[in-house]
C-alpha beads as a LAMMPS data file, in Angstrom:
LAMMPS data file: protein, C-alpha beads

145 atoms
144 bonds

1 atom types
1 bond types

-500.0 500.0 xlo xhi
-500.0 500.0 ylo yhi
-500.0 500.0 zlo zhi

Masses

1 110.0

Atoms # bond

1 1 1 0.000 0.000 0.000
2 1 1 1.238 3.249 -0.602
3 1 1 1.029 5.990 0.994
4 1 1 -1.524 8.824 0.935
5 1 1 -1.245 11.992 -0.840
6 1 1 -1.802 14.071 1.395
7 1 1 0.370 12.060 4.005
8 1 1 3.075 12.833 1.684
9 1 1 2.954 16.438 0.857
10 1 1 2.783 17.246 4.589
11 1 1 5.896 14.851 4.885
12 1 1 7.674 17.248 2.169
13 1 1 6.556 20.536 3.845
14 1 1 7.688 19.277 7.439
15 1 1 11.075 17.483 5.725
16 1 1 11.546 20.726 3.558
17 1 1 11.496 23.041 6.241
18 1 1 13.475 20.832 8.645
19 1 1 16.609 20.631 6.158
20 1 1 15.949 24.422 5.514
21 1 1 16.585 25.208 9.147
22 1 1 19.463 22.586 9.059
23 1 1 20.736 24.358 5.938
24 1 1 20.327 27.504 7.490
25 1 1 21.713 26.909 11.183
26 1 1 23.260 23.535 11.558
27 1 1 24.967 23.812 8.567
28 1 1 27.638 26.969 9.242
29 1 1 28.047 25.383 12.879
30 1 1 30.209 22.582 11.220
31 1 1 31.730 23.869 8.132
32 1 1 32.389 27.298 9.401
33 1 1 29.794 28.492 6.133
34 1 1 26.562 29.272 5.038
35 1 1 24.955 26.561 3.306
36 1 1 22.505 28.292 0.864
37 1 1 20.928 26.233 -1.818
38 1 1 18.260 28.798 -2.444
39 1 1 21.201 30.990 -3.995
40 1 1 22.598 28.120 -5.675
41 1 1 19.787 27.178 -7.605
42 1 1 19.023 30.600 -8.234
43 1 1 22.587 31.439 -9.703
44 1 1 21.957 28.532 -12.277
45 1 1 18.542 30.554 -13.053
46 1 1 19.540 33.653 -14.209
47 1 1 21.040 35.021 -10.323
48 1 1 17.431 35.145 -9.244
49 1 1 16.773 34.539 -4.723
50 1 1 13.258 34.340 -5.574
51 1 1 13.340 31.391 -8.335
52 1 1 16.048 29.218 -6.562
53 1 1 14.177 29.128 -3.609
54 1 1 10.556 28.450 -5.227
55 1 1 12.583 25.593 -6.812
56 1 1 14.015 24.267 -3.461
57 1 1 10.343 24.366 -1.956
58 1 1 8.802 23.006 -4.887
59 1 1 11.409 20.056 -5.490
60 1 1 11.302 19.811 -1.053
61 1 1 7.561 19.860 -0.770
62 1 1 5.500 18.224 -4.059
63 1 1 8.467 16.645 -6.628
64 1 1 11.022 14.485 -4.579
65 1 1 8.014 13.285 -2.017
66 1 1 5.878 12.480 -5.671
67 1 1 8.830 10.091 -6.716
68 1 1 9.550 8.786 -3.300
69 1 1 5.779 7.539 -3.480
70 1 1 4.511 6.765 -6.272
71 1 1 7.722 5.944 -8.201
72 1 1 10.166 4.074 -4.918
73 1 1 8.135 3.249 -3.022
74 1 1 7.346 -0.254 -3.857
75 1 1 10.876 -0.454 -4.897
76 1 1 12.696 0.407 -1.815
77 1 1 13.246 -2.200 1.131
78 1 1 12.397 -1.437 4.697
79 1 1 9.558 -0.006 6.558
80 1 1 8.522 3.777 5.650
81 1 1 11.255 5.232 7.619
82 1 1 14.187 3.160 6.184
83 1 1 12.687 3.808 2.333
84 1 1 12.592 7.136 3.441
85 1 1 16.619 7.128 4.616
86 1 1 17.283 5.756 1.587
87 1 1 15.577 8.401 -0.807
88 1 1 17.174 10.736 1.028
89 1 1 20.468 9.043 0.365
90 1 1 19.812 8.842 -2.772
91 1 1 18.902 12.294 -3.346
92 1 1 21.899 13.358 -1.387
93 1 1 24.081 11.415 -3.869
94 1 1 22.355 13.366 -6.733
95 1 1 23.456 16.400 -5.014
96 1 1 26.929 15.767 -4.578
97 1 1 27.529 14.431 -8.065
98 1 1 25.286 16.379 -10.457
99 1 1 23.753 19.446 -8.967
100 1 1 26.724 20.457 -7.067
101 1 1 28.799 20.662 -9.855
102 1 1 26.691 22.081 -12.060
103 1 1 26.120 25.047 -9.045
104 1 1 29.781 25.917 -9.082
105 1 1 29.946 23.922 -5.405
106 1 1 32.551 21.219 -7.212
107 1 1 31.893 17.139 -7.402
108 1 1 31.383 16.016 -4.235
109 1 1 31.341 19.496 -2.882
110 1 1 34.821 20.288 -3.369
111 1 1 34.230 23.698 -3.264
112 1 1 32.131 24.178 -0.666
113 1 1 33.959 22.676 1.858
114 1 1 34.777 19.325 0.692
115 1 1 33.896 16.284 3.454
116 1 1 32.828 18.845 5.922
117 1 1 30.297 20.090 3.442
118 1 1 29.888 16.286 2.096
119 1 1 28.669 15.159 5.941
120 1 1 26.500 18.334 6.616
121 1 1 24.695 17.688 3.126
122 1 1 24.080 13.531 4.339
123 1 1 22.710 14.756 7.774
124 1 1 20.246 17.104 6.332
125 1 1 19.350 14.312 3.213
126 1 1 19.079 11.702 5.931
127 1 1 16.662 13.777 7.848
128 1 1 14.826 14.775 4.832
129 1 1 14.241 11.617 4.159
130 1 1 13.819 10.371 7.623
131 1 1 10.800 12.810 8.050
132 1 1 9.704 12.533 4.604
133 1 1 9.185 8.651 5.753
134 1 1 7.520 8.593 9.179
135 1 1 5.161 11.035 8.024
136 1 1 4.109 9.918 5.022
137 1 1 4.054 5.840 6.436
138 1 1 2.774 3.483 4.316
139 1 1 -0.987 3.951 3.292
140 1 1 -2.486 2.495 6.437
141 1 1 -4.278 4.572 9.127
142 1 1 -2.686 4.630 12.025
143 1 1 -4.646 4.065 15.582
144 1 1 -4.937 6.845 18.392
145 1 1 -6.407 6.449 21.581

Bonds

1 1 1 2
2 1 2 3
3 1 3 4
4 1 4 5
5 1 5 6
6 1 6 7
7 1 7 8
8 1 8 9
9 1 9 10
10 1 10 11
11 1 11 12
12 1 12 13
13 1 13 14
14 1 14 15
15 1 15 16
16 1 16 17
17 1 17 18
18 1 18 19
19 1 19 20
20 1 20 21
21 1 21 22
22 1 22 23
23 1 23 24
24 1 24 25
25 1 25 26
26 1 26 27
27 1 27 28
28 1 28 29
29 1 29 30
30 1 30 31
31 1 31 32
32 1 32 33
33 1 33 34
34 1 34 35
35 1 35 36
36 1 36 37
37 1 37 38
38 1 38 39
39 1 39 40
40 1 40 41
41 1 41 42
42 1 42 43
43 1 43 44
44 1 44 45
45 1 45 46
46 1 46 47
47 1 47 48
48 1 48 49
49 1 49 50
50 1 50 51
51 1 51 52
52 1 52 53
53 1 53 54
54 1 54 55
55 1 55 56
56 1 56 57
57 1 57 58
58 1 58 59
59 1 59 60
60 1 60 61
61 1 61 62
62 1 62 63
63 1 63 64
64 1 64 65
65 1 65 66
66 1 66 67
67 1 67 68
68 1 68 69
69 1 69 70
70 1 70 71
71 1 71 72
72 1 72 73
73 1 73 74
74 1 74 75
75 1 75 76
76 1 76 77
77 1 77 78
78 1 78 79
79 1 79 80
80 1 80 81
81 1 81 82
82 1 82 83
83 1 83 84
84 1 84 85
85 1 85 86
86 1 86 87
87 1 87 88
88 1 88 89
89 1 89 90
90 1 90 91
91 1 91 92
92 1 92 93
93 1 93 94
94 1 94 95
95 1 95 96
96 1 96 97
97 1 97 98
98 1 98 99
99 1 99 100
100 1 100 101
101 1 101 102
102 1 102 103
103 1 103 104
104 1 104 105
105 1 105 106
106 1 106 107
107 1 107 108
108 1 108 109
109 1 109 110
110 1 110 111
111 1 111 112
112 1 112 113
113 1 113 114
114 1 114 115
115 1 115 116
116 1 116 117
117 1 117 118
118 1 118 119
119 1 119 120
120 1 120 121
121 1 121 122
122 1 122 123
123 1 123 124
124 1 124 125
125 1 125 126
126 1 126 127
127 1 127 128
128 1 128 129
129 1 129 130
130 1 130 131
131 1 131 132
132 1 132 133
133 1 133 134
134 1 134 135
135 1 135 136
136 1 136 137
137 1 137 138
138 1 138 139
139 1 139 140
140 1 140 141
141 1 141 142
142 1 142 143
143 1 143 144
144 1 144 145
């Protein structure tokens, strides 16, 4: 069973803003940085704020949770919250080997920070993905008391 749809979007929102905050606080605490993807993206779209970060809450909130469940899911071993790790593992890989690059941040982050950036980016994928998972579960209601 897969889950629900709106199970998932509310999963993206609350995973979206939780690596946001991450990006936005945790982030500079270990590699000494700013981790902005907002102004990443927006660099590759013409050095617009506004348009990279509509694109990180669109790909956050409705895209990446669409795939996770109605493309992965099924596909993906584990209860919801390890299929959940995993997409976020997955999309983390993405990041360090396409978009990266392609954002002037350098395969594998390189330069951004290199490792330091590299483990920051995992911890904030991971709990992407981790919340992404729990939230979203697996199509079944859950019972409350």
């Amino acid at each position: 069973m897969k889950p629900q749809f709106t199970k998932t979007l509310t999963g993206g929102v609350v995973a979206t803003i939780a690596m946001t905050m991450m990006m936005m606080f945790v982030a500079p605490m270990m590699t000494g940085m700013p981790m902005d993807i907002a102004a990443m993206i927006g660099a590759m779209l013409g050095n617009s704020y506004a348009l990279g970060m509509l694109m990180h809450i669109m790909l956050g909130v409705v895209v990446f949770p669409l795939v996770y469940t109605f493309v992965l899911f099924d596909k993906l071993p584990g209860s919801p919250l390890i299929k959940g790790v995993l997409w976020g593992l997955i999309l983390w890989v993405m990041a360090a080997v396409i978009v990266m690059p392609m954002a002037g941040g350098g395969f594998l982050m390189s330069n951004i920070g290199g490792m330091v950036a590299l483990a920051a980016s995992a911890m904030g994928h991971i709990v992407y993905g981790s919340l992404l998972g729990a939230i979203a579960g697996n199509g079944e209601e859950t019972a409350t008391a």
